[in-house]
C-alpha positions in Angstrom: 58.9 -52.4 32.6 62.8 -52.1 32.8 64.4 -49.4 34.9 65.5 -47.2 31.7 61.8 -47.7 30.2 59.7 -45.2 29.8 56.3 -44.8 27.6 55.1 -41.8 25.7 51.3 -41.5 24.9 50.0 -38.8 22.4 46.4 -38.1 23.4 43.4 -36.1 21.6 43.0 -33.4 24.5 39.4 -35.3 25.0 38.3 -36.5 28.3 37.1 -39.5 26.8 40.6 -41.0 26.2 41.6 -40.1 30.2 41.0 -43.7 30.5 44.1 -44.7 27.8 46.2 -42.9 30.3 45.1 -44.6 33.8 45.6 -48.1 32.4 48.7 -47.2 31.1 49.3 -45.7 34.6 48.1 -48.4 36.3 49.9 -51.1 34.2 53.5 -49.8 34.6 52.5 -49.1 37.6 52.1 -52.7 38.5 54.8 -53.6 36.3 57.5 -51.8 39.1 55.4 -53.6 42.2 53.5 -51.2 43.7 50.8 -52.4 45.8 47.1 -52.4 45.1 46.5 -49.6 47.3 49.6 -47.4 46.0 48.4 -48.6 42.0 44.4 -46.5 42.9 46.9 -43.4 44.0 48.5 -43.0 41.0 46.2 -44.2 38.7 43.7 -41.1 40.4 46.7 -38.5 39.7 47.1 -39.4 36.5 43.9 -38.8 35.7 43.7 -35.5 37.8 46.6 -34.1 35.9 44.7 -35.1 32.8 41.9 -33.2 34.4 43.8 -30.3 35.1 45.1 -30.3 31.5 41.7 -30.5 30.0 40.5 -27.6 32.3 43.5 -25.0 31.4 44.0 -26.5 27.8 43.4 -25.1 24.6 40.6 -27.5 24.0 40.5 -26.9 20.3 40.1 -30.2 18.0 43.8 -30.6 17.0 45.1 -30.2 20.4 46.8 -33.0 22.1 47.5 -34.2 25.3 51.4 -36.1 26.0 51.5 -38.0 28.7 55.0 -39.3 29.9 55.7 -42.7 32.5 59.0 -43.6 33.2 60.7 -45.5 36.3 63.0 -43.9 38.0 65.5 -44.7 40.6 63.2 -44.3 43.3 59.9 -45.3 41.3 57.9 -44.0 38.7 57.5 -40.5 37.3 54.0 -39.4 35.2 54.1 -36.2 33.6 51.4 -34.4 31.5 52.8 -31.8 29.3 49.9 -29.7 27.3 49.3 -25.9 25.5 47.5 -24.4 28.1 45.3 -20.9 28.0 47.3 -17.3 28.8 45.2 -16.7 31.7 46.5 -14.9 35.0 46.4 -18.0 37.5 46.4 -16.0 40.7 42.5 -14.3 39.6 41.3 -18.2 39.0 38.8 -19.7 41.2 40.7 -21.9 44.2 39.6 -24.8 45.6 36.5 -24.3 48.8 35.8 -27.3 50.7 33.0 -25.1 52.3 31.8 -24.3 48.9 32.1 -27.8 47.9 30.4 -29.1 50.5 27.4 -26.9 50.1 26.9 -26.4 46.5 29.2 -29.3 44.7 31.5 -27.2 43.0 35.2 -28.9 43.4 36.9 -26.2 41.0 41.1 -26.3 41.6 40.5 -30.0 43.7 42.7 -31.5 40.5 46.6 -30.1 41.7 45.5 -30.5 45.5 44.7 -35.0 44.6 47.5 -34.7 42.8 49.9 -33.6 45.6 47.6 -35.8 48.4 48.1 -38.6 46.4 52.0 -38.9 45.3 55.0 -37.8 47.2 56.0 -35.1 45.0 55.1 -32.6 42.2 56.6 -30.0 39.6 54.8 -27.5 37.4 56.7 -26.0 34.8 55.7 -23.1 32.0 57.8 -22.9 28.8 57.6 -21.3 25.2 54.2 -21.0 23.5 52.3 -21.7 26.4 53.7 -25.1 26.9 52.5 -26.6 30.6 53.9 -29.8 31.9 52.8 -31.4 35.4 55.1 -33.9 36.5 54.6 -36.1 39.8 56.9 -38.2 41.7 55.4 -41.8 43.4 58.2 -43.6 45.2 58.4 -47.2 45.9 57.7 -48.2 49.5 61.2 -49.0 51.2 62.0 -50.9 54.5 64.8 -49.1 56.6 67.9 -51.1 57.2 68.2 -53.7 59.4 69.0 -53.9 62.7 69.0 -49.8 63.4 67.6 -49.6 66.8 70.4 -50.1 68.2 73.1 -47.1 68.4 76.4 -47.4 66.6 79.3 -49.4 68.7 82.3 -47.8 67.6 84.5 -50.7 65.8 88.1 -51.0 66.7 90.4 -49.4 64.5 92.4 -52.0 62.4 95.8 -51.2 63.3 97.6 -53.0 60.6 96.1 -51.1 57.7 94.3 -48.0 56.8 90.5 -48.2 55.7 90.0 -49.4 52.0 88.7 -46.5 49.6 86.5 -47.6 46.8 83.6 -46.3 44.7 80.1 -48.1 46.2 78.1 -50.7 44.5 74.7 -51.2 44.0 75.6 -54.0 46.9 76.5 -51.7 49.8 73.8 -50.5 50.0 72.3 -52.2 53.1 76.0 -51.4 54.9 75.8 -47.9 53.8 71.8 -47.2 54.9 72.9 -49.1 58.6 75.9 -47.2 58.8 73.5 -44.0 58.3 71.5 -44.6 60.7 73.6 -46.0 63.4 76.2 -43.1 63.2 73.4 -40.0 63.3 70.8 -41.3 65.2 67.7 -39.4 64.5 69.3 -36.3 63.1 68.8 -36.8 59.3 70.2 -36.4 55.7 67.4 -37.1 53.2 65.5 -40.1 54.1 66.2 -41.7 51.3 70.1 -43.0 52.7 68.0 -44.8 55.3 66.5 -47.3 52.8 68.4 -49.8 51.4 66.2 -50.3 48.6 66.5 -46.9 47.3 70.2 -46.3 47.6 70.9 -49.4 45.5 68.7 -47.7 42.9 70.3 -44.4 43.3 73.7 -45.8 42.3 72.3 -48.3 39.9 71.4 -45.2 37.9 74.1 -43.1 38.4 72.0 -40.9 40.2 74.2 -40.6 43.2 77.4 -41.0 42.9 79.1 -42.9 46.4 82.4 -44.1 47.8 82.8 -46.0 50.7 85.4 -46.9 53.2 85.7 -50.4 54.4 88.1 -52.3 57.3 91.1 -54.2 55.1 90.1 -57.2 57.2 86.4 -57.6 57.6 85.6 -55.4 54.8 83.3 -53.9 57.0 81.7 -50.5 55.6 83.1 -47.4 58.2 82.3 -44.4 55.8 80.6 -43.2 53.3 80.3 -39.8 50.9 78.1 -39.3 47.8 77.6 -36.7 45.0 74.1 -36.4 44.3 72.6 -34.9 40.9 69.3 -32.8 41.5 68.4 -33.9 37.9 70.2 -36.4 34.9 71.6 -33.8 32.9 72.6 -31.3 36.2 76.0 -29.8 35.8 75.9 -29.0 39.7 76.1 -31.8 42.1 75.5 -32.0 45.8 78.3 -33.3 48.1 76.3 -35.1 51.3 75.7 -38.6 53.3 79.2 -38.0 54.4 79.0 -40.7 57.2 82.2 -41.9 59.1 82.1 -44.8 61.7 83.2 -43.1 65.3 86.0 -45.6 65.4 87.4 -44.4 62.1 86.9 -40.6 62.7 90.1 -38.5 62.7 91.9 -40.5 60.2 91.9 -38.3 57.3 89.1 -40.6 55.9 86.6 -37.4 55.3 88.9 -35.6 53.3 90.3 -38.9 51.2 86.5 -39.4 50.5 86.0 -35.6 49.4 89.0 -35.6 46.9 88.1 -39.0 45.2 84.3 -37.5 44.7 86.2 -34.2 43.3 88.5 -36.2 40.9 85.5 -38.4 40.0 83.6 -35.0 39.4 86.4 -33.8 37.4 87.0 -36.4 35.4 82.7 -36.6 34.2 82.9 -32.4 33.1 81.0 -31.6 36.5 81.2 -27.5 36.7 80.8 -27.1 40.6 79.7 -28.7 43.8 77.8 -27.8 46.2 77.1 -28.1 50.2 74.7 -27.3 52.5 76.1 -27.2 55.5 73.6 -27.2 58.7 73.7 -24.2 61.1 72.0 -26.2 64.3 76.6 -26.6 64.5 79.8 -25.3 63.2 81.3 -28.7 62.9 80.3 -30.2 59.3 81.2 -26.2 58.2 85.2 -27.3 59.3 84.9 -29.8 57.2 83.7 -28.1 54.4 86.1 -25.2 54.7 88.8 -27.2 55.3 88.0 -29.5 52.1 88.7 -25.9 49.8 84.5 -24.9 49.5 83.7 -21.3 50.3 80.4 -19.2 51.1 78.2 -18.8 48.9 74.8 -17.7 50.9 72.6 -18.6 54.0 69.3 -20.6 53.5 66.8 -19.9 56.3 65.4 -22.5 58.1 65.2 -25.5 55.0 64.5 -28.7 57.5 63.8 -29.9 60.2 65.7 -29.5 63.4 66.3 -33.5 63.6 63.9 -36.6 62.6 63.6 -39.4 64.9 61.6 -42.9 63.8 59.7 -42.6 67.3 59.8 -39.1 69.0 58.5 -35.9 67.5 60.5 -32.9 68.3 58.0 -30.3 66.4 58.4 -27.4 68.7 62.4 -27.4 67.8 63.5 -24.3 65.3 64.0 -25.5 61.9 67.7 -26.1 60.7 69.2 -23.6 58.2 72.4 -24.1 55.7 75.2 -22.2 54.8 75.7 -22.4 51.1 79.0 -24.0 49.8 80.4 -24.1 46.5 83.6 -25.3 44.9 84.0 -24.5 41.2 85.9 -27.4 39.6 86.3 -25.2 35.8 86.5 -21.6 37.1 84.2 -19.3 35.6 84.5 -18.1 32.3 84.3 -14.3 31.4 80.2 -13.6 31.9 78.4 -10.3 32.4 75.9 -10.8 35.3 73.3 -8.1 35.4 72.8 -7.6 39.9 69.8 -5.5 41.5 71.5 -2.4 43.1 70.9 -3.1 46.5 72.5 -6.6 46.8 76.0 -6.1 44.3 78.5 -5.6 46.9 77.6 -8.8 48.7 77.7 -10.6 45.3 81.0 -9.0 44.0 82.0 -10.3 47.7 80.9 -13.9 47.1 82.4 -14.4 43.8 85.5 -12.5 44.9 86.1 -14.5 47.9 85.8 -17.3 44.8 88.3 -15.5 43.6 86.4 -14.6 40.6 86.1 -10.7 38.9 83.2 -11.0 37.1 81.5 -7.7 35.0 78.2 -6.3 35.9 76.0 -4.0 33.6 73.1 -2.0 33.6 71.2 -2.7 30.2 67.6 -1.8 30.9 65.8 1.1 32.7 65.0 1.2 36.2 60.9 1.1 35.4 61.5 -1.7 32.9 58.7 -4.3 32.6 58.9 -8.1 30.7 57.2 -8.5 27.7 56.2 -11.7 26.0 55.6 -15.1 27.4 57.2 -16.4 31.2 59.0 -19.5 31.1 59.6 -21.2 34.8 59.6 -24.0 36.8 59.1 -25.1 40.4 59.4 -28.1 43.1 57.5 -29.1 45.9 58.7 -31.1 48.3 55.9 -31.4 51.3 57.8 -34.2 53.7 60.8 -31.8 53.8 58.9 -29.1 53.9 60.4 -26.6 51.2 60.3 -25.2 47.4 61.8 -23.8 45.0 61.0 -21.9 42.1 63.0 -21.1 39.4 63.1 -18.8 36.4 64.1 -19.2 33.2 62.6 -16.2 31.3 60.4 -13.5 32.5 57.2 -12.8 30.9 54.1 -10.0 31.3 52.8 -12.5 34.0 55.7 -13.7 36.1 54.5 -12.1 39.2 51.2 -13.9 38.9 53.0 -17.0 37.9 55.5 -16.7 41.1 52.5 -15.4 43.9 50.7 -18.4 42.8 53.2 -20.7 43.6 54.1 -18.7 46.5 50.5 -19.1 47.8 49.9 -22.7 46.5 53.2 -24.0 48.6 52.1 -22.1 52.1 48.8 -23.7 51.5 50.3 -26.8 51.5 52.3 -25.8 54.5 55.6 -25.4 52.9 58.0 -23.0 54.8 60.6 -22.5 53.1 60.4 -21.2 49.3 63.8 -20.4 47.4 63.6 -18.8 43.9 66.3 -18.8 41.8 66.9 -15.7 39.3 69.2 -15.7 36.1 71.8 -13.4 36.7 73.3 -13.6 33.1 69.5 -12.0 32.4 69.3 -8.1 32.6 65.4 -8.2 33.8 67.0 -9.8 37.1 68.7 -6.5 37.8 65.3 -4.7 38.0 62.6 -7.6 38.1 64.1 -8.8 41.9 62.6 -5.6 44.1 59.1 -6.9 42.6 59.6 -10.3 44.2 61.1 -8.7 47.3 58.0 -6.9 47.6 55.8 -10.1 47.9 58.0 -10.8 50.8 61.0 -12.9 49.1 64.6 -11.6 50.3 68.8 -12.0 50.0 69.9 -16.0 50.6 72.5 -15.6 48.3 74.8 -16.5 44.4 75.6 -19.2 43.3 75.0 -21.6 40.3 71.7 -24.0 40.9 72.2 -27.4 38.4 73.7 -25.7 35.1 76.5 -23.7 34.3 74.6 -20.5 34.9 75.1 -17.9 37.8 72.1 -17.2 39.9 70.5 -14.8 42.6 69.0 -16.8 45.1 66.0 -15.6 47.3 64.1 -16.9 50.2 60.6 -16.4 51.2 60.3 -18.0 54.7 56.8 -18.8 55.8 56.7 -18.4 59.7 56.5 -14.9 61.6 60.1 -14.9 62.6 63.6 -16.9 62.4 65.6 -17.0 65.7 68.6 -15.7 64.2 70.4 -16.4 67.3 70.3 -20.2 66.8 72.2 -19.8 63.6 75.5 -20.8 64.1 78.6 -20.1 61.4 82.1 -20.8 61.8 84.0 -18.1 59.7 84.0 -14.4 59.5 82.4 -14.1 55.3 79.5 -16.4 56.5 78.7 -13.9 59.8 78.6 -11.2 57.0 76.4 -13.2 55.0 74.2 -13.8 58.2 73.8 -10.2 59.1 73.5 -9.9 55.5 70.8 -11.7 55.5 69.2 -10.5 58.3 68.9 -7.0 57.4 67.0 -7.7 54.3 64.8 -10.3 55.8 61.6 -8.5 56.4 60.3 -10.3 59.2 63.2 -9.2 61.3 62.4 -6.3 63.7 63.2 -3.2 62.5 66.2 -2.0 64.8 67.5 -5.3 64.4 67.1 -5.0 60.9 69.2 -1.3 61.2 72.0 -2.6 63.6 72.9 -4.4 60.9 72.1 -2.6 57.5 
């Protein structure tokens, strides 16, 4: 099974044919190496998302079942896409292990195997009642060699500057040791720490990377990516921007950022983004400095470093300052903002230097008709979500507590939702979302070329604001922005503020 490869399988929504998809499971599978032990996983979540399909299917005699593998850059991807039944999911029966234990009954145990089994998962809802479950298994990766040891700053080689170059699929071990050596244990992704992986990321144009290398050793001494969250994403993610300590202060930073932008430029890319950590205000100099501006505040989204040997659990989580550079402008577009949040959004997108018209098109007690189209991520290793809409229905706010309630069950804490801002049920649709707890993160667009309100529902009892450190005055506003909606802050904090 070659990398592009993938294999579509049109089922009769019968469970007798759940076997057709595990050996074609477990045969591509094979095909991409995983091990024995890895092959049983995925083979038992394919047929748990056929499970699930079966159980919240039609189930009449013409339905059918499509089931989707394809390899992807950092394994294999099965998804089962299916008509499933209008029923409100947050009334259906949840998963017991008391009540399965006593009486047998395993009803919802299909999405929990599912999400025990791979390493991630996405559910989306679209038109006509069309479901798709789609899981993520990556192939095991050993971390670059020789990383235990810190970075030794090289000496600078005086008679020429650093050679600038796009990466090849062949850097990668350079670029994953040079990762590790120059941050230690406070991480990017994991993925830039596995050889294996990054070669596949650039193999398929899934990250996008330049590197800087000594003009005599050709030694890799920095390294900057643009990363797509999905293959046809019009927003990219600027990150692993790693610089040897030898090399720093050479202008190599900013000669990596402007080749990425011209490179974005050039492929019709129509912003990029950066999260920029709040644990320091250093990598925000950068960004500013590079021409990026604020574009919201992200509450505790990671980790507050990883290490390889030590835990450091009882550290605060890391939050980001959003960062956005729009590489087209945006063209004239009517975006349709709740009340209580549009003179933080005219301020982002006039600090963007942007005008952009807002209307009021519905009434204030307007409710969605019709059928809710969404989707949503889960990412359990880093510990967040996101949900994001695409078109509200009668049952969005069952469709978005569910999710809510299925990601703090898996001990997610940190859920984003993204709303549609060109959309005029955003204007009067976000208060009901803020009411389950969500609240202001900020605007900005998420992988199209679409503007959205972003909100954050942060599952812990408080954030300790105070650790959350931002280098210019528009991102304090957004902090005590932020602050004064969250509702987990104390109320006369929450006043002092407001």
């Amino acid at each position: 099974m070659k990398r592009i490869d993938s294999l579509t399988l049109d089922l009769p929504a019968d469970a007798s044919y759940i076997p057709v998809a595990t050996f074609a499971a477990r045969h591509c599978a094979q095909r991409i190496g995983f091990s024995d032990e890895d092959v049983e996983r995925i083979c038992l979540a394919m047929e748990e998302a056929c499970v699930h399909a079966f159980e919240f299917g039609y189930g009449g005699d013409r339905e059918t079942l499509k089931i989707t593998i394809s390899r992807t850059s950092l394994g294999i991807r099965l998804a089962t896409t299916f008509h499933g039944l209008p029923l409100n999911v947050e009334l259906l029966p949840k998963y017991d292990p008391a009540r399965a234990l006593e009486y047998g009954d395993v009803t919802g145990i299909s999405l929990l195997l599912i999400e025990r089994m791979l390493d991630s998962a996405s559910f989306s809802s679209g038109p006509d009642g069309l479901r798709t479950v789609s899981m993520d298994k990556h192939l095991p990766a050993h971390i670059a060699a020789d990383t235990a040891q810190a970075a030794r700053p090289l000496e600078p080689d005086d008679s020429a500057d650093p050679i600038l170059r796009q990466a090849l699929p062949e850097d990668a071990e350079a670029i994953s040791r040079l990762a590790f050596q120059s941050h230690g244990n406070v991480l990017f992704t994991e993925n830039i720490y596995y050889p294996d992986r990054v070669r596949e990321m650039i193999r398929s144009e899934e990250m996008t990377s330049v590197v800087l290398e000594t003009a005599s050793r050709r030694e890799i001494v920095g390294h900057g990516a643009l990363v797509k969250s999905a293959p046809e994403a019009h927003v990219e993610e600027m990150t692993f921007g790693i610089m040897n300590p030898g090399f720093r202060s050479r202008g190599g930073a900013t000669a990596m950022a402007n080749f990425l932008e011209r490179n974005a430029v050039e492929r019709g890319v129509y912003a990029i983004e950066v999260f920029a950590v709040t644990s320091h205000v250093h990598s925000q100099r950068s960004v500013l400095s590079n021409g990026f501006l604020e574009s919201g505040l992200l509450l505790d989204t990671s980790s507050a470093s990883r290490s390889w040997v030590d835990s450091e659990a009882g550290r605060p989580r890391i939050g980001n300052v959003i960062y956005i550079k729009y590489l087209k402008g945006i063209a004239a577009k009517v975006l349709h903002v709740p009340d209580r949040h549009r003179q933080i959004v005219e301020r982002i997108y006039a600090q963007h230097g942007f005008v952009v018209n807002m209307e009021d098109s519905l009434p204030n007690d307007f409710a969605p008709g019709g059928e809710t189209t969404l989707w949503s991520t889960l990412d359990i290793v880093e510990g967040w979500a996101m949900i994001g809409i695409d078109g509200y229905g009668r049952d969005v706010l069952a469709q978005v507590s569910e999710r809510v309630r299925h990601a703090c069950a898996q001990g997610i804490t940190a859920i984003q939702m993204a709303l549609p801002l060109e959309d005029p049920a955003t204007r009067t649709m976000t208060s009901a979302f803020e009411d389950m707890g969500f609240f202001f993160a900020g605007a900005c667009p998420v992988y199209d070329r679409k503007e959205y309100l972003i909100l954050q529902f942060i599952n812990s009892p408080q954030t300790e604001y105070e650790t959350i450190n931002v280098q210019s005055d528009f991102a304090h506003e957004i902090k005590q922005y932020v602050m004064s909606c969250d509702p987990r802050a104390k109320p006369q904090i929450r006043n002092q503020v407001s």
